[in-house]
C-alpha positions in Angstrom: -12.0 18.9 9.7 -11.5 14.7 8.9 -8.9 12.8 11.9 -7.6 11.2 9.1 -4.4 12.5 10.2 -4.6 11.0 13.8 -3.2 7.8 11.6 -1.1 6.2 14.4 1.7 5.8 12.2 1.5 9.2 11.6 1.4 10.2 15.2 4.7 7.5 15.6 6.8 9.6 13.3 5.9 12.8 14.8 7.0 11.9 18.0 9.9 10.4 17.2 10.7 13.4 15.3 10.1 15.5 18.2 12.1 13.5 20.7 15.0 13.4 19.1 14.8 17.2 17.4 16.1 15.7 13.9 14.9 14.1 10.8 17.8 12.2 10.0 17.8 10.6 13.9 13.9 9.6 13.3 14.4 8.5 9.7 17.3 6.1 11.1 15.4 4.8 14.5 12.1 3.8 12.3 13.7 2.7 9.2 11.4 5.3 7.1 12.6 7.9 4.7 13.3 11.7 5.2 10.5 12.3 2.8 8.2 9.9 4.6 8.2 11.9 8.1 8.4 15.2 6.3 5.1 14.0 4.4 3.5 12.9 7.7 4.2 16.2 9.6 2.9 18.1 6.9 -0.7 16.1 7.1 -0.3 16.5 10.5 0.2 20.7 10.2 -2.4 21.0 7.4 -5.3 19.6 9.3 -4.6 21.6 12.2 -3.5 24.6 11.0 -0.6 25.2 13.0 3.2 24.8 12.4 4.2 22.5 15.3 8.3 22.2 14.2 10.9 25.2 13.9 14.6 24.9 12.5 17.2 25.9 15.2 20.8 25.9 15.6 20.3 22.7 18.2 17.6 21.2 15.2 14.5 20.8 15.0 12.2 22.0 17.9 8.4 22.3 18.6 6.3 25.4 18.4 4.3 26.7 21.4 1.4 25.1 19.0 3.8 21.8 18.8 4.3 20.9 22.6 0.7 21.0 23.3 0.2 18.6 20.4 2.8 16.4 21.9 1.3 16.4 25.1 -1.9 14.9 23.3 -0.5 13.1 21.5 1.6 11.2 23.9 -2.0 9.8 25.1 -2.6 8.1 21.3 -0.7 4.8 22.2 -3.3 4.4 25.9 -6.3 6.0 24.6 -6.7 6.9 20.9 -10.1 8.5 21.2 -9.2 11.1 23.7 -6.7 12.3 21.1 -9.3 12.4 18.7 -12.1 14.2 20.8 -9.6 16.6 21.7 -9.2 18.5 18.0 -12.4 16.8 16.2 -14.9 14.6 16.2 -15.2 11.8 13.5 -16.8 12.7 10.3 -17.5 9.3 8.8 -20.8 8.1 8.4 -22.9 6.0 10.7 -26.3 5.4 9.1 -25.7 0.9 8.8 -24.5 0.7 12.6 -24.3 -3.0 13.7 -24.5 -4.4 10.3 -21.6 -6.6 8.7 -19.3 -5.6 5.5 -17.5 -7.5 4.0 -14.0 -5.9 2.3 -11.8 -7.2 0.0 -7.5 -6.2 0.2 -5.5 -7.5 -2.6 -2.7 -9.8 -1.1 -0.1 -8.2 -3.1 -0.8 -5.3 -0.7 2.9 -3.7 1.0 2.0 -4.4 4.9 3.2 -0.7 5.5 -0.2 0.6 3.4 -2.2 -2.3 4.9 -1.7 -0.9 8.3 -2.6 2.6 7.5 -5.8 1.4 5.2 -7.2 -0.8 7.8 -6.7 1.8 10.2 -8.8 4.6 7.9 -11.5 1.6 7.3 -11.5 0.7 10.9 -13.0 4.5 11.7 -14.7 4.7 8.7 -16.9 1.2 8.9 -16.9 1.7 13.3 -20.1 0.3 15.1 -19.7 -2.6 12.3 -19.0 -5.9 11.7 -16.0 -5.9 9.7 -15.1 -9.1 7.9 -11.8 -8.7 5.8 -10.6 -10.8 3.1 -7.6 -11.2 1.7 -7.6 -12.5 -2.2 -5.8 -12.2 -5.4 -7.1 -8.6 -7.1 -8.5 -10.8 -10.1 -10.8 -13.0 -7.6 -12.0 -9.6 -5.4 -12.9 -8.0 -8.7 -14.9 -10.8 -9.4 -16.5 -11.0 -5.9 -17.4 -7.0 -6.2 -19.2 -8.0 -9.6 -20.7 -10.6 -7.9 -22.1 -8.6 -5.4 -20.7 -11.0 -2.9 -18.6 -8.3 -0.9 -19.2 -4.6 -0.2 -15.9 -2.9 -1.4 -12.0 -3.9 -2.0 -8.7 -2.3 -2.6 -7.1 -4.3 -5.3 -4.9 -3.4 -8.5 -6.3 -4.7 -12.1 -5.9 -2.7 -15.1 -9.5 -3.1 -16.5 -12.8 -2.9 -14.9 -15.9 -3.8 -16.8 -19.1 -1.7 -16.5 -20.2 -3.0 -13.3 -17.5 -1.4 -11.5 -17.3 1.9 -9.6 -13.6 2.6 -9.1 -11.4 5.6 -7.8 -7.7 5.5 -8.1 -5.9 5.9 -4.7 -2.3 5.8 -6.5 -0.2 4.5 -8.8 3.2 2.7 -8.5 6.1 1.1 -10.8 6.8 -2.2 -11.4 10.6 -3.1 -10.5 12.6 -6.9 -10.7 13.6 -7.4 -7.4 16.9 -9.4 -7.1 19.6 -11.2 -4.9 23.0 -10.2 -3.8 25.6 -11.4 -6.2 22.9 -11.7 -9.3 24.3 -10.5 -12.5 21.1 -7.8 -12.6 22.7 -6.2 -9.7 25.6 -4.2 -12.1 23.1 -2.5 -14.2 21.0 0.2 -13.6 18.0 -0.6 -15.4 16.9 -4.7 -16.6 15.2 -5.4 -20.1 11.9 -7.1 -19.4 12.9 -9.9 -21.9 16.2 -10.6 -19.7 13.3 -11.7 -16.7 11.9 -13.9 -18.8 15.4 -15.7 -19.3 15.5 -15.9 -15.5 12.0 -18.2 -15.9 13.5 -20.5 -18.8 16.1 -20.9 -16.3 14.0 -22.1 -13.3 15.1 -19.1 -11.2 11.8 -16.7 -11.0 9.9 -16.6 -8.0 6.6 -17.0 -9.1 3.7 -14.8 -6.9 0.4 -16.5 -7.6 -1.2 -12.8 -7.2 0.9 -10.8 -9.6 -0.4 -7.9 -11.6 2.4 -7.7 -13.5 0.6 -9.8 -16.2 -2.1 -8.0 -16.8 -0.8 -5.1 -17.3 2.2 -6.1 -19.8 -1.1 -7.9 -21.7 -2.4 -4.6 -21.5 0.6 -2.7 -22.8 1.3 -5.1 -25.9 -2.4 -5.8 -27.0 -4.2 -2.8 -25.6 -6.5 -5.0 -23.9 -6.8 -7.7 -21.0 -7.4 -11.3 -22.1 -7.3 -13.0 -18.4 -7.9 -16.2 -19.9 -4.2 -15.8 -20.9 -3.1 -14.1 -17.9 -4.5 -17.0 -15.6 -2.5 -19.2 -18.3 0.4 -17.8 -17.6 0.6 -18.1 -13.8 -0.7 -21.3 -14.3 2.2 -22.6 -16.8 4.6 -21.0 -14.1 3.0 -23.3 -11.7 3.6 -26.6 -13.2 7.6 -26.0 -13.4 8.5 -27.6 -10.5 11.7 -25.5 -10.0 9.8 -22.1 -9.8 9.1 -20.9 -6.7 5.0 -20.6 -6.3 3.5 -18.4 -3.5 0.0 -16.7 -3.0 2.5 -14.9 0.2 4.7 -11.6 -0.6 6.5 -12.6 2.6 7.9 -15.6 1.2 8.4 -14.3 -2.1 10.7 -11.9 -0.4 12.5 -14.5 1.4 12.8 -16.7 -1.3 14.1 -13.8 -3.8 16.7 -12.9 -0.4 17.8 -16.7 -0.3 18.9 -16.6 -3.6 16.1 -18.7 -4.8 15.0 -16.7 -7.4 13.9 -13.1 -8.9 10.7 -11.3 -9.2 8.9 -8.5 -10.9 6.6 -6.9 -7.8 5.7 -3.2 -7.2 8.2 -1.4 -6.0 6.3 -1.0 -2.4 7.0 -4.5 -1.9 10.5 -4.3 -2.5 10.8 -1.5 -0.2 8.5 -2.9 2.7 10.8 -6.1 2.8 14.2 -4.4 2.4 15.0 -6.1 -1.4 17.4 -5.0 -4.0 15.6 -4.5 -6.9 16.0 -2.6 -10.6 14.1 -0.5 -12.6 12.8 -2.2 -16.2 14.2 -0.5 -19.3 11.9 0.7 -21.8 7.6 1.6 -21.3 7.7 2.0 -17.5 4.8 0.3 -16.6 3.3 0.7 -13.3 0.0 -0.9 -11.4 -2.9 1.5 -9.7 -4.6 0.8 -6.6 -8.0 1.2 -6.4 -10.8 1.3 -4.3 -13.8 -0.7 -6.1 -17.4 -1.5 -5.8 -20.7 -2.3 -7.5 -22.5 0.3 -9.1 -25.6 -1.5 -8.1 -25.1 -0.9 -4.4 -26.1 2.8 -4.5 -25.8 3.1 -0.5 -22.8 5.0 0.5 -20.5 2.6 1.7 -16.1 2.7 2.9 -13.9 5.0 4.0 -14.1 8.8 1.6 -11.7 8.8 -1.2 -9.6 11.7 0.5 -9.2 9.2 3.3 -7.4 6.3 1.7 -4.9 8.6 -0.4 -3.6 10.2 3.0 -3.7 6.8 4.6 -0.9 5.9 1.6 0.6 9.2 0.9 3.3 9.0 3.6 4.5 5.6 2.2 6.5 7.3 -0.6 4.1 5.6 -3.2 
């Protein structure tokens, strides 16, 4: 049995759960979805085998099976290995220990599935020197095929043959918008209408977008980045666009009233924006976890690993 399920945040909703004996209670306190927790407990149950929650009259409560877990888990936020030597010892392999990797996240990253993939790549890469950057997906692709890093999460819709990739999930594409816009009436927004919004000086430009790529992708079937890089780049030289490499200020700006944005719809959700679905071909980005398929040691965190780590954000 993997502790992938000892993710702290999992271990957070489960408590919370518990303590206050409802699911709409916890939902409200941590600003997470129903689904969310319900997802979370259910890794939690599945790994140990046990049902740890029963429906009462009075709510939720925990199982014989469920207070001793709670007991244990209480410990996670002083010690988080006596948790984990309590139901199973770590799995992950530790042939390289005391040798430095070098991992590549794509900045357009939600910070909710940062936190729970660093946490999985913390205990997967442990007795290591970990060195993380943080780049646009198009610039850690080109580092992996450069050999000049040992893996990265990132989200690009082509690979060339170089490239070892797994898919950890996929996710829509949304137009995240303002209070008061005129976007906000409708239910769904034409693609063409966000291109108005940039002829108009009101589109908040996010230096790492995907987006690009994969509308290139849609309309020619292929990727040229020479033009996707042109694109960005035009967007920079109009002064009254908003330019950021940082999903935090995107966010802010879109919030201010600065402008709008097409991002994944993680991001929208992780900073609380009011965003629209885009009529017609619903095209979404996946996030994957690259590396050269020259390295043929056995390096990161097991596939398995990284899709729990991100199931429980409702991706």
């Amino acid at each position: 049995m993997n502790t992938d399920f000892l993710n702290p945040k999992f271990i957070r909703y489960f408590l919370r759960v518990a303590d206050t004996g409802s699911l709409s209670a916890a939902s409200k306190d941590l600003n997470v979805s129903q689904p969310s927790l319900t997802r979370a407990i259910q890794v939690i149950e599945e790994n140990l085998q046990v049902k740890l929650f029963t429906r009462s009259k009075k709510g939720i409560e925990l199982t014989e099976q469920g207070e001793l877990f709670y007991l244990n888990a209480k410990s996670i936020k002083e010690n988080e290995e006596n948790i984990v030597l309590k139901f199973q010892q770590s799995t992950f392999n530790d042939n390289r220990e005391n040798q430095k990797i070098v991992i590549g996240l794509a900045c357009t990253l939600s910070e909710n599935c940062k936190e729970s993939l660093l946490w999985v790549i913390k205990k997967s890469e442990k007795n290591k020197q970990i060195r993380i950057i943080e780049k646009t997906s198009f610039e850690l692709v080109e580092l992996v095929e450069k050999k000049k890093i040992d893996y990265a999460i990132v989200s690009a819709p082509t690979f060339n043959d170089s490239i070892r990739n797994e898919t950890l999930y996929s996710e829509k594409f949304v137009v995240a918008i303002y209070k008061g816009h005129r976007f906000e009436k409708e239910k769904e927004v034409d693609v063409q209408e966000t291109y108005v919004e940039v002829d108009n000086k009101k589109y908040i430009n996010r230096v790492g977008c995907e987006w690009y790529s994969y509308e290139f992708k849609h309309k020619d079937g292929d990727v040229d980045y020479k033009k996707v890089f042109k694109c960005i780049k035009d967007n920079e030289k109009s002064q009254d666009v908003v330019n950021t490499y940082h999903e935090s200020t995107a966010a802010l700006c879109v919030k201010a009233g600065l402008g709008i944005a097409v991002l994944p719809e993680s991001l929208a959700l992780n900073y609380g924006l009011i965003y629209r679905d885009l009529k017609g071909p619903r095209l979404a980005r996946e996030v994957s976890l690259i590396s050269n398929k020259a390295i043929k040691n056995s390096i990161g965190p097991s596939i398995d690993s990284l899709i729990n780590a991100v199931q429980v954000q409702g991706l």
